[in-house]
C-alpha positions in Angstrom: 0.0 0.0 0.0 2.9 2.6 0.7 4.1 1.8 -2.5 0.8 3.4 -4.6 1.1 6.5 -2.2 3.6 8.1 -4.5 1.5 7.2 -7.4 -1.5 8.7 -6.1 0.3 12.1 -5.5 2.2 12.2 -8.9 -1.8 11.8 -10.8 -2.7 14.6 -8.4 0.0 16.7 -9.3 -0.3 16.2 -13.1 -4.2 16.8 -12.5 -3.3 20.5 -10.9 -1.0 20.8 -13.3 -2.9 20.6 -16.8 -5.6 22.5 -14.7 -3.0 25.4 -14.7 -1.9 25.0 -18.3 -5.2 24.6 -19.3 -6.3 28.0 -17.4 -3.0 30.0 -18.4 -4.2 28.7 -22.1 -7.6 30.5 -21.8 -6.2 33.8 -20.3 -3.8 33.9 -23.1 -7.1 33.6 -26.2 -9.0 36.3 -23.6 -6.7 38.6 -23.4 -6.0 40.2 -26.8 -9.6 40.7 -27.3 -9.2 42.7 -24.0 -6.0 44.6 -25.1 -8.1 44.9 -28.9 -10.8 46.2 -27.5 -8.7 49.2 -25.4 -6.5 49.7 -28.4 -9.5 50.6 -30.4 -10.4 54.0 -27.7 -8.0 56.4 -28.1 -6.8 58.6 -25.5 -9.2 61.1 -25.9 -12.3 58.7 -25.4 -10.6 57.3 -22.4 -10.3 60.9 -21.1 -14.2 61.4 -21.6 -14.9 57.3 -20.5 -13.3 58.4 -17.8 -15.4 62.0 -17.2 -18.4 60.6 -18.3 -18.2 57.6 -15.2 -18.3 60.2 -12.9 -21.2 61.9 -14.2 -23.1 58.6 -15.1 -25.9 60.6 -17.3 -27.0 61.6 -20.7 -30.1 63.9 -21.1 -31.2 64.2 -24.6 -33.9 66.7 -26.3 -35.8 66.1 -29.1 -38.7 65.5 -31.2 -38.9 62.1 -32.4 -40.6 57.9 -33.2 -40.6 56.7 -29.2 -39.1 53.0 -31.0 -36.2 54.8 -33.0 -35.0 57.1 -29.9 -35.3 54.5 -27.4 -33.2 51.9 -29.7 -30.5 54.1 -30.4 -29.7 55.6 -27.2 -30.1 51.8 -25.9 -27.1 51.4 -28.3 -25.0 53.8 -26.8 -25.9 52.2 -23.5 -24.6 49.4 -24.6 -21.3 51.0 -25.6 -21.2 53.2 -23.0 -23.0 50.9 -20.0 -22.4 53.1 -17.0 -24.2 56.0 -18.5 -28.2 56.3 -17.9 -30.0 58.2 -20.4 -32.3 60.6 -20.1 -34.9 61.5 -23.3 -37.3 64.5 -22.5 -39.3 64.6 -25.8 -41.4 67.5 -27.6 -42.0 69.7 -30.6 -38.8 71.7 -31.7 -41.0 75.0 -30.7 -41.5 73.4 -27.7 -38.1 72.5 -27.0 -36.8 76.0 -27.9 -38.9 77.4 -26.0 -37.8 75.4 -22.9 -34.3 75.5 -24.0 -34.5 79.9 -23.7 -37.0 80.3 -20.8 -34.9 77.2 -18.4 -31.7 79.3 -19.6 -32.6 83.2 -18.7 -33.5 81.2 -15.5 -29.9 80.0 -15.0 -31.1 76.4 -14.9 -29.2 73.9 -17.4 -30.6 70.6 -18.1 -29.5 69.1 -21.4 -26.6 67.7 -23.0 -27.8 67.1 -26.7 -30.7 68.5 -28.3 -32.4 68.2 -31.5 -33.9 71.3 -33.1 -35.2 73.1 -36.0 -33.3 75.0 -39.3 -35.2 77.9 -38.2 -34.1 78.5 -34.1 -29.8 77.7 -34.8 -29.3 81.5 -35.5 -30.7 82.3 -32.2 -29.2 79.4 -30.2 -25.6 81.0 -32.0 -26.1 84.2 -30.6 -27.7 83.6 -27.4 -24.3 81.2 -26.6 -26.4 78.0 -25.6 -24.5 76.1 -28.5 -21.3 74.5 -27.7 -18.4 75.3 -30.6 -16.8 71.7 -31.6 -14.9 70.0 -33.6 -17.3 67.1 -34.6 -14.2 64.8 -34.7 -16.2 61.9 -37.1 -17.7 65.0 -39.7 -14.6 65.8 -41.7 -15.7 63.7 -44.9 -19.3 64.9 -44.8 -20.9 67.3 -47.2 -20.3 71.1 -45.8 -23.7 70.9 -46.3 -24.6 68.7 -43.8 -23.0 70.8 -40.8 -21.5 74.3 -39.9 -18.8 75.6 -40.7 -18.3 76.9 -36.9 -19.0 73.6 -35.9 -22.0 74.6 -33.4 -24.4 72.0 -35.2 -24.6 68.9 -37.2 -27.4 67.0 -38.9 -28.5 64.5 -37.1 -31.1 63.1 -40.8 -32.3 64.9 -43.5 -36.0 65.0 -44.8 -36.1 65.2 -48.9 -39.4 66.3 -49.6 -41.4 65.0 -52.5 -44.0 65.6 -54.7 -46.2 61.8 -54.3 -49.0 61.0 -56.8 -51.4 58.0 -56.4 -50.3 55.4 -59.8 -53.8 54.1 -59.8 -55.2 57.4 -60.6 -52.0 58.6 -62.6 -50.4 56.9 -65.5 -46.8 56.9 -65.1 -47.1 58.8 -68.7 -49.5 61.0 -67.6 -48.0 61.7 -64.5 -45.8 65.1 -63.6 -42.1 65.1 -64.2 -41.3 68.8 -63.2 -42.6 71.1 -60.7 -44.2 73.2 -63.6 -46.5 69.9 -64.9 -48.3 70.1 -61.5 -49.6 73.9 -62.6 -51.4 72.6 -65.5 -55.3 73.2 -64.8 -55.9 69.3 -65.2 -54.6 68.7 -61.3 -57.4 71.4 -60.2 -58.8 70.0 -57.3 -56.8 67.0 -56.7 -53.6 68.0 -55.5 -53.5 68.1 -51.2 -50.8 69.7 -49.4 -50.1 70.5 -45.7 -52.0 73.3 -44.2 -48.6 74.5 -42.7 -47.1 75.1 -45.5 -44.3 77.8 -44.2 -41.6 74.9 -43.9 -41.9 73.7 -47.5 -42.2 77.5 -48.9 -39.0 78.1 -47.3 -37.7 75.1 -48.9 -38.3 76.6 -52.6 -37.2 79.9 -51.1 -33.8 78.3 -50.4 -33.9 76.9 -53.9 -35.3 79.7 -56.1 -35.2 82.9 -53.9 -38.0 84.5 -52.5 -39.2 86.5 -55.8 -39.2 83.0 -57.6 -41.0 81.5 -54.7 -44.0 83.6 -54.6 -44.6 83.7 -57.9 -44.9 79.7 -58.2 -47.1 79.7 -54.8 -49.4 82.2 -56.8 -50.0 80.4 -59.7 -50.4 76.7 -57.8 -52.7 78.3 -55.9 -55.6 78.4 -59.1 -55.4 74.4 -58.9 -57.5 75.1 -55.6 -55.5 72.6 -53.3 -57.0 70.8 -51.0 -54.7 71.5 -47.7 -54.9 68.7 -44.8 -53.0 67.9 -41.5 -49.9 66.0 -41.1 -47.9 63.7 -43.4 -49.2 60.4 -42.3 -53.4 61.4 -42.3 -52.2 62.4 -46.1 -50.1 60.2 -47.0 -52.9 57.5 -46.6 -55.5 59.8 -48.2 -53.4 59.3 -51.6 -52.9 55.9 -51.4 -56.8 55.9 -51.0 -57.7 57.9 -53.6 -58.5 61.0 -52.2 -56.4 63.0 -53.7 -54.6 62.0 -57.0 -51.3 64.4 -55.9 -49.4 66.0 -52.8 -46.7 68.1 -52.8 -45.3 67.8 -49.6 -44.0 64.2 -48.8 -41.7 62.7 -46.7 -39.6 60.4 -49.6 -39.1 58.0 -46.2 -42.4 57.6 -45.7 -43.2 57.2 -49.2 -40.6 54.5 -49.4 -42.6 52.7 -46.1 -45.8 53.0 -47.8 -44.2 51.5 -51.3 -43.2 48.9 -49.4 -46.4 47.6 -48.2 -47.9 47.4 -51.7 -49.8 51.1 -51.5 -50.1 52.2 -55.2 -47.9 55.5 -54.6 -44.4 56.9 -56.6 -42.5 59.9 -56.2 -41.6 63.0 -58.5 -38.1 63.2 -59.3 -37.8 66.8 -59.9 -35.0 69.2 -60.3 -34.4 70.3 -57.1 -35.9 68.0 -55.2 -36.0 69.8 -51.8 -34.3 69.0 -48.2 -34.0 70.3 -44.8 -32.0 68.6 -42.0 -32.4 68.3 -38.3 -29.5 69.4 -36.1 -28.3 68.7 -33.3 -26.3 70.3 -31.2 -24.0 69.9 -27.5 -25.6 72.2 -24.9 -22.9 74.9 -23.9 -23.6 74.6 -20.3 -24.1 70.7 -20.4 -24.6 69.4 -17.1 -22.9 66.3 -17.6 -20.1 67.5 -20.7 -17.6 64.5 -20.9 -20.8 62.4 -21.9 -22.2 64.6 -23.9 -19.3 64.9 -26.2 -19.1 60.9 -25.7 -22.5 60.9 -27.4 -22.1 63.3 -30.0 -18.6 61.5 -31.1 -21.0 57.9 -31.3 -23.3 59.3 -32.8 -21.4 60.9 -35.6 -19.2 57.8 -36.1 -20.1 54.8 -38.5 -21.1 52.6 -35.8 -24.0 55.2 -34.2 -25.3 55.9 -37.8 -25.6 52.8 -38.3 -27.7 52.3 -35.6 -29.8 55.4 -36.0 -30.1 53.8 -39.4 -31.2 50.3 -38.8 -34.0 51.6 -36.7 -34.9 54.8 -38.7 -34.6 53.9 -42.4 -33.5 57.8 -42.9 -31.1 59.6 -44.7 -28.0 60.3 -42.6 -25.3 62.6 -43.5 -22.8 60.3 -43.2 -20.9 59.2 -46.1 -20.5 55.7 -45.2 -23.6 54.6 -44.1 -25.9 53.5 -47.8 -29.7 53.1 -47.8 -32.3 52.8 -50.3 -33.0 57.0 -50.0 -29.1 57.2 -50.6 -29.2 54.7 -53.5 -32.7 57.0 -54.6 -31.2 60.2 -54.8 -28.4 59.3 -56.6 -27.7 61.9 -59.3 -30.7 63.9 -58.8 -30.0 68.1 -57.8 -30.7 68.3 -53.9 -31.1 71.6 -52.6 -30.4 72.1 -48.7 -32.6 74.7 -46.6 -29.2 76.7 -45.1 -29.8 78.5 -41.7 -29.5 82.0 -43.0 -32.8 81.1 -45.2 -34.1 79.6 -42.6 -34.2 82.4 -40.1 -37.2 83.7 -42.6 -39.4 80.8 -41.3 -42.2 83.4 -40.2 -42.2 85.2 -43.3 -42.4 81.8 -45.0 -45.2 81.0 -42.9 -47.4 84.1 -43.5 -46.9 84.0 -47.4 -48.2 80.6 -47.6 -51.1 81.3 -45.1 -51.4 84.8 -47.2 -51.9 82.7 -50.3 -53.7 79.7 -49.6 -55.6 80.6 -46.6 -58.3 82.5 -48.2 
């Protein structure tokens, strides 16, 4: 019996052994992916990783679908996991509005916000826009951000005319925005009621002179003007109207994709206006808000605004089928010195059709 004692001890050792090998193995395949992963954040993101941990939050303004906001900030969560994000939604006149009254009351609450062409000339002035660098923008359009680097787009709207191919014949239907002046289309084109966003649009494109005069003369085709895109969007795909001039081309897509009997105008410009957004100057919690905005702007955070948005993005990389549709067409952006004139925009539209 003394004899296997040995034995028994030599089996144990071998077993703790291999157990070692084996573990100093798995350690070795686990960490590269560890040392990957931290070679990928430079030393600026570690800085903010490391600013943002300590502040622990994200607020975020802005108008926007519940599903697409919550999914892509539940994507930087999942980058970022020991931030907490905060989402205070509203209108863009709403949120301007906030934005002024919460900051002549020395009270400063967001980090990011989303707002409208028409508000970014006041925000400059009135210093509640924080001047960066927008590390991730250098290949996009100058279009598709300022060149002080207070704003960027966060998705652009191209806005279409739609007609209803049931009731049109692709040969029959307009090609230019002059066709849709000819007295056949008199009382069934629709068209939003608040027209002062999409005037400004062909003010950007044609100046204000050439603007007025168009609105004039598509006036005499007695346009029926409803509510918001979706209430008409469905009206044309029902018949009600045979044309619209004032369609989101994303939405037209979504409809075209669920067998509604609806196509688009490809006209020369076709219109678009972005939605910026902007770091709050006097962001409570600054080290993640420039951690967002640098996601965000990256390939990897369009991506995931695209994959759960299906809208055009301002980032080069990032292809979708309103990318792939636009393709050698003449887009005209709204630029914020024409949008300023959003009131005036407003009233000649109202002035016009609201008789």
């Amino acid at each position: 019996m003394s004899a296997d004692v040995p034995v028994a001890r030599k089996d144990g050792e071998m077993k703790n052994f291999l157990r070692s090998k084996i573990a100093a193995i798995l350690v070795l395949l686990v960490l590269p992916n560890v040392t990957s992963s931290q070679e990928t954040k430079t030393p600026r993101e570690l800085s903010l990783i490391e600013g943002a941990k300590k502040e622990g939050k994200l607020v975020y303004w802005g108008a926007g679908n519940a599903k697409e906001v919550e999914s892509f900030l539940a994507k930087f969560r999942q980058r970022y996991p020991f931030i907490k994000t905060e989402w205070w939604r509203a209108a863009a006149g709403a949120l301007h509005q906030k934005t002024l009254s919460e900051a002549r009351a020395g009270a400063h609450n967001v980090d990011v916000s989303v707002t409208d062409m028409e508000y970014l000339q006041e925000l400059k002035k009135t210093g509640l826009m924080k001047r960066y660098e927008w590390h991730n923008t250098k290949g996009w359009s100058p279009a598709h951000k300022d060149p002080d680097g207070y704003w960027v787009y966060r998705n652009i709207i191209p806005t279409m005319i739609g007609y209803n191919t049931t009731l049109v014949s692709a040969a029959d239907a307009p090609k230019t925005w002059e066709h849709v002046l000819d007295p056949k289309w008199k009382g069934a084109i629709s068209m939003t009621k608040d027209g002062g966003e999409w005037s400004l649009q062909l003010w950007a494109a044609w100046g204000k002179e050439k603007m007025i005069s168009y609105l004039k003369r598509l006036s005499r085709n007695n346009l029926v003007l409803g509510e918001g895109g979706t209430a008409r969007i469905e009206m044309l795909a029902a018949g009600a109207s045979k044309i619209d001039m004032e369609l989101n081309l994303n939405r037209i897509m979504d409809y075209q994709e669920k067998g509604a009997p609806l196509e688009w105008v490809r006209t020369n410009p076709v219109l678009a206006i972005g939605n910026p957004f902007f770091i709050a100057e006097h962001a409570p919690h600054p080290n993640a808000a420039m951690l967002f905005a640098d996601w965000f702007t990256s390939l990897e955070g369009g991506q995931a605004y695209y994959d759960v948005s299906g809208k055009l993005l301002p980032h080069p990389g990032i292809k979708g089928r309103i990318s792939e549709a636009l393709k050698g067409l003449n887009v005209v952006y709204t630029p914020a010195e024409i949008a300023v004139h959003g009131n005036e925009a407003n009233k000649i539209f109202k002035d016009i059709f609201w008789k």
